[in-house]
N, C-alpha and C positions, 0 to 999 in steps of 0.2 A: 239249769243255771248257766249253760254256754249259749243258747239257742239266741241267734242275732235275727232278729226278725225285720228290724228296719235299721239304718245306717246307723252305728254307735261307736265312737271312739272308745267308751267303756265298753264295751262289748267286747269288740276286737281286743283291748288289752286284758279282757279276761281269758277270751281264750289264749291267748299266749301264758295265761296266770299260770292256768287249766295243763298245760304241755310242761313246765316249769314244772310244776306239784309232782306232778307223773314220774317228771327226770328225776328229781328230788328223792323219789321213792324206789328210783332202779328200772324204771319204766313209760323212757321216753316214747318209744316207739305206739304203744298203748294209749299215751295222751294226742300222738298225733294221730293216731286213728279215729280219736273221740271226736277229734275237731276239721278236719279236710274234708267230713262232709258238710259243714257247716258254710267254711269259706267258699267251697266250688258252689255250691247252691246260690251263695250271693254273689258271685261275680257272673253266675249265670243269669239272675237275674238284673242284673245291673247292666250287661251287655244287652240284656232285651229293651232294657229302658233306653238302653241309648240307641237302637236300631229304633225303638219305636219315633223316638225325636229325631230322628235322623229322617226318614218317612216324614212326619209333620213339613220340617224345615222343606224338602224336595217337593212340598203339595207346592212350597210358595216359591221356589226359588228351584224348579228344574234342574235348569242347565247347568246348576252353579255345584250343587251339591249330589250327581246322579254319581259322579265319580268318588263319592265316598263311601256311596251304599254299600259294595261290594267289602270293607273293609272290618265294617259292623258286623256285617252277616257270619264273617270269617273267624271274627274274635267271639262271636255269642256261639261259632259252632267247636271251640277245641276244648271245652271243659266239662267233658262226659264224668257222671259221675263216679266208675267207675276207676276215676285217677287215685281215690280216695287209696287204692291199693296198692297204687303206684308210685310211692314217694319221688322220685327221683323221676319220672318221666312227668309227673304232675309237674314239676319244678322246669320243665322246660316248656310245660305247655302254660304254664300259667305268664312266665316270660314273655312268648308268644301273643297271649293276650294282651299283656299291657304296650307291648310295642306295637300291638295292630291299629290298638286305640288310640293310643299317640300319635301317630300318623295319619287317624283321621279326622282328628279330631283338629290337627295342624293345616291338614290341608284344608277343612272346611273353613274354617277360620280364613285361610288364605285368601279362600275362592271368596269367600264373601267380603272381604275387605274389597278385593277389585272389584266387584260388584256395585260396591255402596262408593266406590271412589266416583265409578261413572254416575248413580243412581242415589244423591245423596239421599232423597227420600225415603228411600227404601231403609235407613240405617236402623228408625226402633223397632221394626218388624226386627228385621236382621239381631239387631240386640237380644232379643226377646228370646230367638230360637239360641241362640249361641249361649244364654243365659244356662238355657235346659242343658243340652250337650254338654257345655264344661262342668257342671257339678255333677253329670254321670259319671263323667271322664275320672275328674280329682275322686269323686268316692271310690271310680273302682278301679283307680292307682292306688291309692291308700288300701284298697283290700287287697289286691295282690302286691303290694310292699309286705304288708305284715304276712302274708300268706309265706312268704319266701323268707323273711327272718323267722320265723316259728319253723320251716324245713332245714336251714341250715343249722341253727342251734340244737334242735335232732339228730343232725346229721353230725356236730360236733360231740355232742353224748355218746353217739353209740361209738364212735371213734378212738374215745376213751376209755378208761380202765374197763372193769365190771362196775357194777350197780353205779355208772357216772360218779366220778367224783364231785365231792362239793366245788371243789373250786373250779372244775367244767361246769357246772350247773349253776352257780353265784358268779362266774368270770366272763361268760358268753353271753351276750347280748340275744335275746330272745323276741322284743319288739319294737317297734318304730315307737311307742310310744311311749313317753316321759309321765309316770304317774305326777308328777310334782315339779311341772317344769319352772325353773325361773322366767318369766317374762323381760322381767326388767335386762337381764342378763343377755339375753335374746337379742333384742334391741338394742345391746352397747354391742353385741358382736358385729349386727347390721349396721350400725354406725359407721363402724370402724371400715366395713364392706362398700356402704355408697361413700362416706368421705372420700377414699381412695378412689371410686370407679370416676365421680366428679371432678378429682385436680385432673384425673388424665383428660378427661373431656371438654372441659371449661377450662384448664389451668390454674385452678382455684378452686377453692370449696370453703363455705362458712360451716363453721364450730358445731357440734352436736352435744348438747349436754341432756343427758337422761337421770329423770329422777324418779325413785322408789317409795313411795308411801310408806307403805307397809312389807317387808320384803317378807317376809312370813303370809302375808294375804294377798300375795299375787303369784305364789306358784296355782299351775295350774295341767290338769290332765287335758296332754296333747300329743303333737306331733310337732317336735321342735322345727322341722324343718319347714313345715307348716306358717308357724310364728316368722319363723326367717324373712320369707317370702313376705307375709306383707309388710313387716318392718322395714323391707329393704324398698318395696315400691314406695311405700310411704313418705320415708326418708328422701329417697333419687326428686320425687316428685319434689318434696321440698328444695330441695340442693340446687333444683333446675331452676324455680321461678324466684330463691336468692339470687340465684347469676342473672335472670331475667333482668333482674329489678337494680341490681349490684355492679353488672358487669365483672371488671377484674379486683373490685372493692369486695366483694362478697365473702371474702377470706376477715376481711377488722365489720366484718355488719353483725348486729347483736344474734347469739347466738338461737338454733334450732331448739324449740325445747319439745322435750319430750317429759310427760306425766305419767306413770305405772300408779294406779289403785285399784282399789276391789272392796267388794262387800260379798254376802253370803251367794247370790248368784249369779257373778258377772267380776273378771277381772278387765279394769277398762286401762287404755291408752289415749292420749291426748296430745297431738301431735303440730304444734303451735309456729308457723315462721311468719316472717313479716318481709315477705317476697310479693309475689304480680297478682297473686289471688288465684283465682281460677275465672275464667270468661263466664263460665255456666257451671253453678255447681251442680246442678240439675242433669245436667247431660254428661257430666266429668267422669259420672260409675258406668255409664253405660258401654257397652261392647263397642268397638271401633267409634269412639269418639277421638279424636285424636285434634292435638292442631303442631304436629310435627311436621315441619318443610319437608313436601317428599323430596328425594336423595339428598338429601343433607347429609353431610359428614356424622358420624354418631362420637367417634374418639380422635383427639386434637393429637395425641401421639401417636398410639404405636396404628391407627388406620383402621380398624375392625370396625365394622358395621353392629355388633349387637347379636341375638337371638334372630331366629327365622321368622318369629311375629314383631319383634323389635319396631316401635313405630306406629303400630297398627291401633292402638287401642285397646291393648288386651291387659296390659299388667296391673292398673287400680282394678276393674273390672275381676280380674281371676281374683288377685286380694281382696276384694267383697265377697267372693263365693265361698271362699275358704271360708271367711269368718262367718257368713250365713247356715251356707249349706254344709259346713264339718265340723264347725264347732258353734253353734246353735247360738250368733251373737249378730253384730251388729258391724257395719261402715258407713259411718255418715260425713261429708263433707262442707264444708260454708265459707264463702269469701269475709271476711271478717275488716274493722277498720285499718288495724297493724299488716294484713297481708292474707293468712289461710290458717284455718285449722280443721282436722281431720282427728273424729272420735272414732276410737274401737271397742266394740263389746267382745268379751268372749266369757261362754258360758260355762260354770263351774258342770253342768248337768250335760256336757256331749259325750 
């Protein structure tokens, strides 16, 4: 009943279920036993996957990506199965792993932006492979997130009384994942997130109003932080082509609207402004598309430039992948008469 065989946000929340039952019964240590060989297996293989696209990318792109190979090889080599006995040494190699991949998974991205800067042609190849790499990457960050809440929540048990008390075992957060997340809730936080990153940037920002169908039929089994993420690209994107289109008016221009619904398999989003549109909605998902002035200012106040990919094409792009490749849905975008609108699926069944 725990065996995770392919990527499963249920899955992974069962085994954390799996470690909870166990604590519950006076025998945390037992349920992580049942399940560390489960995790290392998959992030073993999910390192392989991402070494094997790592390889692919390098047949087409040499020069640009030889310097991440090394990276991959390094994070598919620290997760001997053998860690399974080692809780606490697992926890530092599983750490290990996800920062190896991080960083190559940044740098590749890097290298290929400069690439495709010289070499615009080269960009849907480019897209294609960066495609693969980032949904290894997010899966197997999300497996080792949850791998590392399910060890410390253990580690919070056995810390406590005898047979864990209930309130260690019902008060200690055990995984990343939200059986019954609010959506809509999600998005008003994200709101509130790009609102503010936009007045510093633009000096202004137009109105976001979020609405909830059915707030009973749009929770949904996820990773909230997940949700975050493309609410917040979502929104920014909007915010940007109100000021486009707005300039310093963008703050009295009819508001951002946002639509939360759902039916039995799919909670969707609908993400409505009447800003510049998009030039190509065709080419707007794909991996370093971008049409940001390079060195432009990124914030009008306090001077910060943004994230390390910031610019490059990557943030609608990973918010597709999220909503494809981890939670089994959808991102589609369309220039529309009023300005842009951007639909989300996301699957009741990840």
């Amino acid at each position: 009943g725990i065996a995770m065989s392919v990527f499963s946000l249920k899955h992974l929340h069962g085994l954390a279920e799996h470690v909870g039952k166990a604590a519950f019964e006076g025998r945390p240590q037992r349920g992580l036993r049942d399940v560390l060989p489960y995790f290392l297996h998959s992030l073993s293989s999910l390192a392989k996957a991402a070494e094997g696209h790592t390889e692919a990318c390098a047949r087409v792109f040499p020069d640009v990506v030889s310097t991440v190979q090394l990276q991959h090889a390094c994070a598919a080599g620290v997760l001997a199965p053998e860690l399974a006995e080692q809780p606490a040494v697992c926890a530092d190699k599983v750490r290990e792993f996800e920062e190896s991949l991080s960083k190559s998974i940044h740098a590749c991205t890097s290298l290929l932006s400069v690439h495709v800067s010289a070499h615009p042609a080269a960009r849907p190849t480019a897209s294609k492979h960066l495609q693969a790499l980032w949904t290894s990457y997010l899966r197997s960050r999300t497996v080792a997130q949850q791998c590392l809440f399910v060890l410390k929540y253990t580690q919070a048990c056995a810390d406590g009384p005898a047979r864990s008390s209930c309130a260690i075992v019902s008060g200690t957060r055990r995984s990343i994942i939200d059986p019954a997340c609010p959506v809509a809730a999600v998005f008003e936080d994200a709101a509130i997130d790009a609102h503010a990153i936009c007045t510093e940037k633009f000096g202004s920002a137009t109105k976001i109003e979020v609405t909830d169908a059915n707030s009973a039929g749009t929770q949904l089994l996820c990773v909230p932080g997940h949700i975050h993420y493309v609410a917040l690209e979502l929104l920014k994107n909007a915010l940007a082509a109100m000021h486009k289109r707005y300039k310093m008016d963008s703050d009295i221009a009819a508001a951002i609207r946002v639509n939360v619904g759902g039916d039995d398999k799919f909670v969707t989003v609908t993400v409505d402004d009447t800003g510049s549109g998009f030039p190509s909605a065709v080419d707007a998902l794909d991996f370093l598309y971008t049409d940001v002035v390079p060195d432009a200012p990124t914030y009008t106040y306090s001077g910060a430039f943004g994230g390390s990919l910031a610019g490059q094409g990557v943030g609608l792009s990973v918010a597709r992948t999220y909503a494809t490749a981890l939670m089994r849905g959808g991102l589609d975008i369309a220039s529309t008469a009023q300005g842009a609108r951007v639909g989300v699926r996301l699957s009741r069944a990840a």
